[in-house]
mmCIF file of the C-alpha atoms, coordinates in Angstrom:
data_MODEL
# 
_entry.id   MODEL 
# 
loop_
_atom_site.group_PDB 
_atom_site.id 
_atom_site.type_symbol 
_atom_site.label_atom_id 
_atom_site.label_alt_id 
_atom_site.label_comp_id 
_atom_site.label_asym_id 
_atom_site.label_entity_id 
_atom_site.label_seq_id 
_atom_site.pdbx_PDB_ins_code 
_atom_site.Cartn_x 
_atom_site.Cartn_y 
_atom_site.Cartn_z 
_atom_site.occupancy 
_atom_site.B_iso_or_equiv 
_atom_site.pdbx_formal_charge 
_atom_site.auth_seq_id 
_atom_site.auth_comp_id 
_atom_site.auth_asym_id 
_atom_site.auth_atom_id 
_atom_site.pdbx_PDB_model_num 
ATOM 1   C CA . UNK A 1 1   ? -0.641  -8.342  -19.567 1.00 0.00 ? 1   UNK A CA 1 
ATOM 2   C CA . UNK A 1 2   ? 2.500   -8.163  -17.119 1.00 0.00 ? 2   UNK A CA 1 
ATOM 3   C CA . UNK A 1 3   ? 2.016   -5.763  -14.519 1.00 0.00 ? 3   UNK A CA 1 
ATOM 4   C CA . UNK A 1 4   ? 4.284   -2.883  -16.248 1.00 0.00 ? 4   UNK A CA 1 
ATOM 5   C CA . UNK A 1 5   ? 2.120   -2.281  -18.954 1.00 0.00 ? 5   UNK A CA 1 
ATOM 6   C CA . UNK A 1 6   ? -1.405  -2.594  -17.148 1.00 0.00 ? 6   UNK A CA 1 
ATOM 7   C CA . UNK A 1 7   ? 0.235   0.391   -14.784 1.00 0.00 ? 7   UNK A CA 1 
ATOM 8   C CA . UNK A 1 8   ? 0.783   2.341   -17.898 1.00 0.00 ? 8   UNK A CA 1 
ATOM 9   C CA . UNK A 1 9   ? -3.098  0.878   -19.592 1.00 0.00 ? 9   UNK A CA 1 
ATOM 10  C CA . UNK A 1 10  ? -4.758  2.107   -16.478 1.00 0.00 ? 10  UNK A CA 1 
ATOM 11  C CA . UNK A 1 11  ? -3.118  5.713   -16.662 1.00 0.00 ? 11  UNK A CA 1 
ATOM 12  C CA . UNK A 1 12  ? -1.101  5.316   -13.231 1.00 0.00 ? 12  UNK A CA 1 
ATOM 13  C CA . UNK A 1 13  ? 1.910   6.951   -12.724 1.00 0.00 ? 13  UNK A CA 1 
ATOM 14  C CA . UNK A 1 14  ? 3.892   6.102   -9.241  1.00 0.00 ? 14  UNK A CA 1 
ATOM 15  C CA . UNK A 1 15  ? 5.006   8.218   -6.958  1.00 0.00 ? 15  UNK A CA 1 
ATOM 16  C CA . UNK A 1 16  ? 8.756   8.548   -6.144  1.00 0.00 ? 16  UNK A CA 1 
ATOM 17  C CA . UNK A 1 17  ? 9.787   5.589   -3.761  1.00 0.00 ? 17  UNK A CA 1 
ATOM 18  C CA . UNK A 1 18  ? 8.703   7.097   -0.590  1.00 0.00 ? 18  UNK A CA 1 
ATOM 19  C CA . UNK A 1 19  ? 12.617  8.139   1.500   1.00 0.00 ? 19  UNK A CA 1 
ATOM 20  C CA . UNK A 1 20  ? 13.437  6.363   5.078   1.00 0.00 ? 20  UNK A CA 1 
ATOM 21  C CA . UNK A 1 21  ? 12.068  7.275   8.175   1.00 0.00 ? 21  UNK A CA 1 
ATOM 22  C CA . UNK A 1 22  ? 13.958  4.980   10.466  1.00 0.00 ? 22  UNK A CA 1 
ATOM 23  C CA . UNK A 1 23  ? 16.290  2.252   10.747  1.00 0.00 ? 23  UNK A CA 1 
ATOM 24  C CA . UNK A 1 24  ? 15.002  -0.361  8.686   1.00 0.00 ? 24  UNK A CA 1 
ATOM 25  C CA . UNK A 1 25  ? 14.928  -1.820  5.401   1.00 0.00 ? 25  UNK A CA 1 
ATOM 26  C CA . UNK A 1 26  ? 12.515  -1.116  2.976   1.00 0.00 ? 26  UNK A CA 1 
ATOM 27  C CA . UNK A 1 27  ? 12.496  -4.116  1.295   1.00 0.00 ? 27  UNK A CA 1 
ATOM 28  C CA . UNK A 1 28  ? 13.907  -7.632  2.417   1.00 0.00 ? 28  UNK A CA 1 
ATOM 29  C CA . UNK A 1 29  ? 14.088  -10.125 0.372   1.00 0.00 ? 29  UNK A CA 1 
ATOM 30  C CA . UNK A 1 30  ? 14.243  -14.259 1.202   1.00 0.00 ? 30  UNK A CA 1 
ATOM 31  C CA . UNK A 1 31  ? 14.393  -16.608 -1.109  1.00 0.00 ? 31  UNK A CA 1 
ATOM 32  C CA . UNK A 1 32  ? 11.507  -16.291 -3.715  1.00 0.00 ? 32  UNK A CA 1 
ATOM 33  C CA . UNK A 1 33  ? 9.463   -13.693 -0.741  1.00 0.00 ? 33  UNK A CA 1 
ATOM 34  C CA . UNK A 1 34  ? 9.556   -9.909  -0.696  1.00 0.00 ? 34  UNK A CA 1 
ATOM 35  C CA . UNK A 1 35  ? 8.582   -8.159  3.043   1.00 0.00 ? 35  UNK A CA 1 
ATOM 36  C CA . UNK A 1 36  ? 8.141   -4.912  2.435   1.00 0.00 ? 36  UNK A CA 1 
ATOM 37  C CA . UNK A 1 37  ? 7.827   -2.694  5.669   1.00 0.00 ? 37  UNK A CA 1 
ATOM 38  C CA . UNK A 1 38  ? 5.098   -0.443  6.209   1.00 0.00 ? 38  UNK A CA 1 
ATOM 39  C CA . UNK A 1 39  ? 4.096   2.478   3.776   1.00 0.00 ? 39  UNK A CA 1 
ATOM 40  C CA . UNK A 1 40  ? 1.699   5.881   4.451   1.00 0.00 ? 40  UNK A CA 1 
ATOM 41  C CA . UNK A 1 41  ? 0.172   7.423   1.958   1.00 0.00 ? 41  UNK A CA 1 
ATOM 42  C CA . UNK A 1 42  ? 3.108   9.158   0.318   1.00 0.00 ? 42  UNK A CA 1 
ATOM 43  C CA . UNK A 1 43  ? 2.119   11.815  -2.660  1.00 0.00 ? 43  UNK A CA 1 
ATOM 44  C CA . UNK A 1 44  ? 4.329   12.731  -5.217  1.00 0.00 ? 44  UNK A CA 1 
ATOM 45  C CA . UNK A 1 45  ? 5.210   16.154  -4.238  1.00 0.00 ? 45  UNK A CA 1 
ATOM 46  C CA . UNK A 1 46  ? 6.463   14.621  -1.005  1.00 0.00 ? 46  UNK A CA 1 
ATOM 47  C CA . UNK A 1 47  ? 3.548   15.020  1.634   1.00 0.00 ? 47  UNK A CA 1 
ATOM 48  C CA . UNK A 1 48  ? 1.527   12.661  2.940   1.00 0.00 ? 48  UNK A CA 1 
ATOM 49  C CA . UNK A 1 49  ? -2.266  12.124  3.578   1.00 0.00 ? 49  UNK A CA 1 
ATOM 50  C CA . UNK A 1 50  ? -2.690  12.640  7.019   1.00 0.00 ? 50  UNK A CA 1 
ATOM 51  C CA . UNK A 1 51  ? -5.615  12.667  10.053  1.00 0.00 ? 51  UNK A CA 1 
ATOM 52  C CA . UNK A 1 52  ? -7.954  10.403  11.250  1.00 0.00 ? 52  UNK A CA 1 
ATOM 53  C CA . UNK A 1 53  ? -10.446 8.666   9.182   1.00 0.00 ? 53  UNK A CA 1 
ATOM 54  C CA . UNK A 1 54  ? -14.090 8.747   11.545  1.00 0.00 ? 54  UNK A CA 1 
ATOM 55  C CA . UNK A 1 55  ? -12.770 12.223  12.394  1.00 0.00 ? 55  UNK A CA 1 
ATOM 56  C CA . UNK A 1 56  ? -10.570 14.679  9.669   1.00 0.00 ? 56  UNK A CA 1 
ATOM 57  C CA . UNK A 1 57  ? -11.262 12.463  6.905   1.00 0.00 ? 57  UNK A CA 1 
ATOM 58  C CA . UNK A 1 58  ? -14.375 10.087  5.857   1.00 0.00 ? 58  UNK A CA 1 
ATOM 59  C CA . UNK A 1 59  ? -14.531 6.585   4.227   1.00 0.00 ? 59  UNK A CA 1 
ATOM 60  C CA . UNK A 1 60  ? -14.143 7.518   0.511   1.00 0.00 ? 60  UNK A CA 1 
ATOM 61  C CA . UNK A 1 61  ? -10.805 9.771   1.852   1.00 0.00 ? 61  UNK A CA 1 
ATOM 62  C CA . UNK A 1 62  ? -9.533  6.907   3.703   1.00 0.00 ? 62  UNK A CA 1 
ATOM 63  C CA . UNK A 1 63  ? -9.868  4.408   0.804   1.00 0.00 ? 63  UNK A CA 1 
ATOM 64  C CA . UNK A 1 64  ? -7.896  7.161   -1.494  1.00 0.00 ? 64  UNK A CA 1 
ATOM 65  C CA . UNK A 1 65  ? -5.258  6.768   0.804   1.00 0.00 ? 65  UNK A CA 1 
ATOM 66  C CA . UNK A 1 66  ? -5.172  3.073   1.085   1.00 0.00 ? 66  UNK A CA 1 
ATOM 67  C CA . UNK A 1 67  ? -5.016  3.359   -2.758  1.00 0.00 ? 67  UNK A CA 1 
ATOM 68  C CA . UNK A 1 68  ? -2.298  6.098   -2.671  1.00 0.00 ? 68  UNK A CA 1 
ATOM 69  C CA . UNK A 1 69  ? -0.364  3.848   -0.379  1.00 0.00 ? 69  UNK A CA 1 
ATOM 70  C CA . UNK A 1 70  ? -0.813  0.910   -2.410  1.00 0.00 ? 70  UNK A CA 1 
ATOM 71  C CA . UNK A 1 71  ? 1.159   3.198   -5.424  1.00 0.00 ? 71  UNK A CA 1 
ATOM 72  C CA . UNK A 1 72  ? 3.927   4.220   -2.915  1.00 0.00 ? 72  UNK A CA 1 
ATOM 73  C CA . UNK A 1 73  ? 4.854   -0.013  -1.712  1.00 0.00 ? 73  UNK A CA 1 
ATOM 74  C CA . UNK A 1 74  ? 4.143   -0.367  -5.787  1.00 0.00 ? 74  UNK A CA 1 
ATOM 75  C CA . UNK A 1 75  ? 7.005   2.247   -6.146  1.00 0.00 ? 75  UNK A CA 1 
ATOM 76  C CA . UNK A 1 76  ? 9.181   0.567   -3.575  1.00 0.00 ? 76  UNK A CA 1 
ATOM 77  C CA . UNK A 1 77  ? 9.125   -2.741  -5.236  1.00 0.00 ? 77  UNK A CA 1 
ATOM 78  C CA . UNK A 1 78  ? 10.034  -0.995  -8.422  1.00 0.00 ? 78  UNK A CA 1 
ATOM 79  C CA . UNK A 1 79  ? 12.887  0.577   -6.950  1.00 0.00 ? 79  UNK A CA 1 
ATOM 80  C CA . UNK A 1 80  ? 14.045  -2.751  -5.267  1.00 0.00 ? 80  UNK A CA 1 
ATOM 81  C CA . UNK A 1 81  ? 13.263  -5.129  -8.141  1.00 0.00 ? 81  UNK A CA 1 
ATOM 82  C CA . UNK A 1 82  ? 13.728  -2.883  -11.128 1.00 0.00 ? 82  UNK A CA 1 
ATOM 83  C CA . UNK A 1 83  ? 10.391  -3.873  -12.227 1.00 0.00 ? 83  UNK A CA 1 
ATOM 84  C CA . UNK A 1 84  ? 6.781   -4.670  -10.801 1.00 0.00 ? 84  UNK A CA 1 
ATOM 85  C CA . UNK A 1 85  ? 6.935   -7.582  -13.374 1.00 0.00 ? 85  UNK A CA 1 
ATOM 86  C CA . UNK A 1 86  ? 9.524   -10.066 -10.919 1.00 0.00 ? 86  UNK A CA 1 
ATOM 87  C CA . UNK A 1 87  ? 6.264   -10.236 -8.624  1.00 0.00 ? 87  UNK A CA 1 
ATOM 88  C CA . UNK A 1 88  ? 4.279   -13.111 -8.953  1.00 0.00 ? 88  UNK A CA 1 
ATOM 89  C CA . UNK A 1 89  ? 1.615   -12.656 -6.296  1.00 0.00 ? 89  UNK A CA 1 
ATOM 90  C CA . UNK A 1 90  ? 0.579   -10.452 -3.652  1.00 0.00 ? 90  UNK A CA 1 
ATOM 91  C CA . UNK A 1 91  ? 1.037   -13.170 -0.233  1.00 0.00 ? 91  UNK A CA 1 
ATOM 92  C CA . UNK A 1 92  ? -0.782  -10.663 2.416   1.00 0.00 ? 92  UNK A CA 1 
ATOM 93  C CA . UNK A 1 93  ? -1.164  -7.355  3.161   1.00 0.00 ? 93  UNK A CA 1 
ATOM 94  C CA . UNK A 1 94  ? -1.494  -5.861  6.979   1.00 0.00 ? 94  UNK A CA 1 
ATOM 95  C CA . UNK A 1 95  ? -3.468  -2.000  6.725   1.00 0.00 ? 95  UNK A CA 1 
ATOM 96  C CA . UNK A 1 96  ? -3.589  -0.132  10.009  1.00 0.00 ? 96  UNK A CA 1 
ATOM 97  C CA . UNK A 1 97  ? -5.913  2.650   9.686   1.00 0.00 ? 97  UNK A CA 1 
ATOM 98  C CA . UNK A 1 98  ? -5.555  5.819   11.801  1.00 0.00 ? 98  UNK A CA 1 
ATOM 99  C CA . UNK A 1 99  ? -9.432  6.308   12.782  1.00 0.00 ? 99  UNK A CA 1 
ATOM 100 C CA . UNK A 1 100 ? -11.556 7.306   16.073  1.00 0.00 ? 100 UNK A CA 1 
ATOM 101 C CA . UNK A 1 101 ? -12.749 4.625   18.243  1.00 0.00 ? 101 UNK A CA 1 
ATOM 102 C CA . UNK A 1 102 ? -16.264 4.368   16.714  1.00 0.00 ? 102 UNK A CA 1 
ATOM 103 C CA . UNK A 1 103 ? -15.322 3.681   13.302  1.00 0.00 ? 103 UNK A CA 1 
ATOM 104 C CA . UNK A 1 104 ? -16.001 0.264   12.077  1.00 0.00 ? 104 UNK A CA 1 
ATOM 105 C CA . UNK A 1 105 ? -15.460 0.051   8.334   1.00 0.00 ? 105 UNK A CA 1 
ATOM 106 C CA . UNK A 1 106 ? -11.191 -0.426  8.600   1.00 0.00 ? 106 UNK A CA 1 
ATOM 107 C CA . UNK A 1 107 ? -11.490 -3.569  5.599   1.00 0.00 ? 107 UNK A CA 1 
ATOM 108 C CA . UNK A 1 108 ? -13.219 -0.795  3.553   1.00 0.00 ? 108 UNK A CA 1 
ATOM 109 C CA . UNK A 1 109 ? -10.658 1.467   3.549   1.00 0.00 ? 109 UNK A CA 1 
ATOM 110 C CA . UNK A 1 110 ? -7.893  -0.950  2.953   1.00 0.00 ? 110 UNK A CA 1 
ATOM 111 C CA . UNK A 1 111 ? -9.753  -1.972  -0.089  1.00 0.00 ? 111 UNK A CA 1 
ATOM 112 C CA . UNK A 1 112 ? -8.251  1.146   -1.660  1.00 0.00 ? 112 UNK A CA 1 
ATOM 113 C CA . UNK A 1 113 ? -4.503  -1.050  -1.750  1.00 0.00 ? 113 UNK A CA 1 
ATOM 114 C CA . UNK A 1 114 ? -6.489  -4.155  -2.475  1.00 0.00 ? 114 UNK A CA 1 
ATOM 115 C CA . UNK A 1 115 ? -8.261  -2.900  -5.122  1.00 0.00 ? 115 UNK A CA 1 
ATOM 116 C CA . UNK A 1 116 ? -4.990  -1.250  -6.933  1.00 0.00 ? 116 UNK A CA 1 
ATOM 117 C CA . UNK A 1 117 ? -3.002  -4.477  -6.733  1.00 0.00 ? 117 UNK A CA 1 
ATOM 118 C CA . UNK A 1 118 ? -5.811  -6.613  -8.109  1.00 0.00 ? 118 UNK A CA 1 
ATOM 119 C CA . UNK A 1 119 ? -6.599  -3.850  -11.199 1.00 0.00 ? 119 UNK A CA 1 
ATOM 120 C CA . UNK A 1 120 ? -2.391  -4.108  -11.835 1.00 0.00 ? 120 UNK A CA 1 
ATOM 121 C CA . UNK A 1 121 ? -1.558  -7.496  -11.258 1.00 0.00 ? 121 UNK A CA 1 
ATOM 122 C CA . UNK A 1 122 ? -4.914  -9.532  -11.315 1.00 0.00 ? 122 UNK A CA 1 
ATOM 123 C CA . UNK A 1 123 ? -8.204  -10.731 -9.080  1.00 0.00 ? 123 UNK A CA 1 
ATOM 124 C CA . UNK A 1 124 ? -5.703  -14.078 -8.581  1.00 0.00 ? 124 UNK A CA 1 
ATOM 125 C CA . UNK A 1 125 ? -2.222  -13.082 -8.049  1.00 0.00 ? 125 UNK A CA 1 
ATOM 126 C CA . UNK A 1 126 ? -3.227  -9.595  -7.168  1.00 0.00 ? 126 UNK A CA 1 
ATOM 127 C CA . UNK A 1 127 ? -5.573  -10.422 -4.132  1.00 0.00 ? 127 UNK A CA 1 
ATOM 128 C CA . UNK A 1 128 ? -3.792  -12.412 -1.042  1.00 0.00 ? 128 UNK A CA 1 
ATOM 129 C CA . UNK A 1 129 ? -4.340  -12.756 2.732   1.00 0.00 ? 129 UNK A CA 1 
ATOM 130 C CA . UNK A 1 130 ? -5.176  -9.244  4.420   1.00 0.00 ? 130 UNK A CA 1 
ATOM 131 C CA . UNK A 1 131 ? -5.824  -7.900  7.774   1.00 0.00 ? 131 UNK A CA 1 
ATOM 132 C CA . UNK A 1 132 ? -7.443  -4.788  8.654   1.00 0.00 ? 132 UNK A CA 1 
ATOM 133 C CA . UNK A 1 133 ? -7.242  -3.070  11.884  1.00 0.00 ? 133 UNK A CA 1 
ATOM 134 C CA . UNK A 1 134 ? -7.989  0.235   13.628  1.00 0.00 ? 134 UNK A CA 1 
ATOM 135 C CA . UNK A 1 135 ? -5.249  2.213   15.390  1.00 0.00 ? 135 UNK A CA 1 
ATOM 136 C CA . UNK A 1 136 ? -5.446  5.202   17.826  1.00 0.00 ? 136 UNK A CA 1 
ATOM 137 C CA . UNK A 1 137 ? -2.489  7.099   16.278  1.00 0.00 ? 137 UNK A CA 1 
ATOM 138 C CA . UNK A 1 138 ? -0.180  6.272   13.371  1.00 0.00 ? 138 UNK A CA 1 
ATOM 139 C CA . UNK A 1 139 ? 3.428   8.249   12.830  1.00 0.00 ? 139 UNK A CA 1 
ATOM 140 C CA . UNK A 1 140 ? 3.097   11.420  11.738  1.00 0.00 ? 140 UNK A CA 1 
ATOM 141 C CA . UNK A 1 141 ? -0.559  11.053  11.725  1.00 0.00 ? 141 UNK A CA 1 
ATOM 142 C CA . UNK A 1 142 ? -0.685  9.922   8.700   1.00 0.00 ? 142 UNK A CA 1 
ATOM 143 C CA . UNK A 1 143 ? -4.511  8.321   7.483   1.00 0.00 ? 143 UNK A CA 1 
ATOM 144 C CA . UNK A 1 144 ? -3.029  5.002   6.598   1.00 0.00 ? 144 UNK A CA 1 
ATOM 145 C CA . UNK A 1 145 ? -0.305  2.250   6.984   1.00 0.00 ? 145 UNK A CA 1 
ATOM 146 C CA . UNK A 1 146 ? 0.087   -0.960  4.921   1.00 0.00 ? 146 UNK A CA 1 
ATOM 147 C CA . UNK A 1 147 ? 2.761   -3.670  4.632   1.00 0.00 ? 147 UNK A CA 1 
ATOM 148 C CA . UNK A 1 148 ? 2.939   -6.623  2.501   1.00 0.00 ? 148 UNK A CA 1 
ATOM 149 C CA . UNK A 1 149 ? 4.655   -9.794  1.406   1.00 0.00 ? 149 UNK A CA 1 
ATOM 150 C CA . UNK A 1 150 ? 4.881   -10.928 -2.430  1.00 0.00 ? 150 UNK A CA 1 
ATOM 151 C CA . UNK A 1 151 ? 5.966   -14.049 -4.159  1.00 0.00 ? 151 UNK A CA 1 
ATOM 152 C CA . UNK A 1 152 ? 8.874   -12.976 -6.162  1.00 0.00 ? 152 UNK A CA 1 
ATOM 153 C CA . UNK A 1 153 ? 10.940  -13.948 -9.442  1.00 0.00 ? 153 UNK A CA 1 
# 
């Protein structure tokens, strides 16, 4: 099933592509490779998910917004592709997660995004290389941040 129509099988609907908030490029492309700069947890009405997970939110809130900034990069390469179907694989992900010092469980969190692109695109092509690391502070405060690079069409 190409990765269109398992979005619309598993009920998802994508936020808008999250706007700019800086000079860079949301998307760049390089031969058959798609880096695509870091993403928060951006919600359709515009907001984010924001605070620290060990501290304002707990493990099941941090891993919804891993997932809900898995669907904003999923977005993004719409927007930039025209459609989630041109990727052939998810290549890595990093996931920096905003979080106290004591908390330990950063790779369970960032399951949220791995989890989403394996359900839309596959336990192969879906799941690549991935990092995840605790940060003291993220912009804005937001819970999450997640960049990636896919194999492209």
């Amino acid at each position: 099933m190409s990765a269109e129509a398992q979005l619309s099988s598993l009920g998802l609907s994508l936020p808008p592509a999250p706007p700019k908030g800086g000079v860079y490029k949301p998307v760049v492309i390089i031969g058959g490779v798609a880096y695509v700069s870091g993403h928060g947890p951006y919600l359709p009405d515009g907001g984010m998910i924001r605070g620290r997970v060990g501290e304002d939110l707990d493990l099941a809130q941090g891993h919804a917004a891993a997932r809900q900034t898995g669907l904003a990069m999923l977005a993004t390469l719409k927007k930039e592709l025209g459609s989630l179907d041109r990727v052939k694989r998810v290549i890595k992900l990093l996931g920096m997660v905003n979080s106290t010092p004591e908390f330990a469980d950063h790779p369970k969190v960032i399951n949220g995004c791995s989890e989403l692109f394996a359900q839309v695109w596959g336990d192969d092509a879906g799941v690549g290389a991935r990092s995840a690391v605790g940060m003291g502070s993220l912009p804005g405060n937001i819970a999450v941040e997640i960049e990636g690079i896919f194999e492209i069409d």
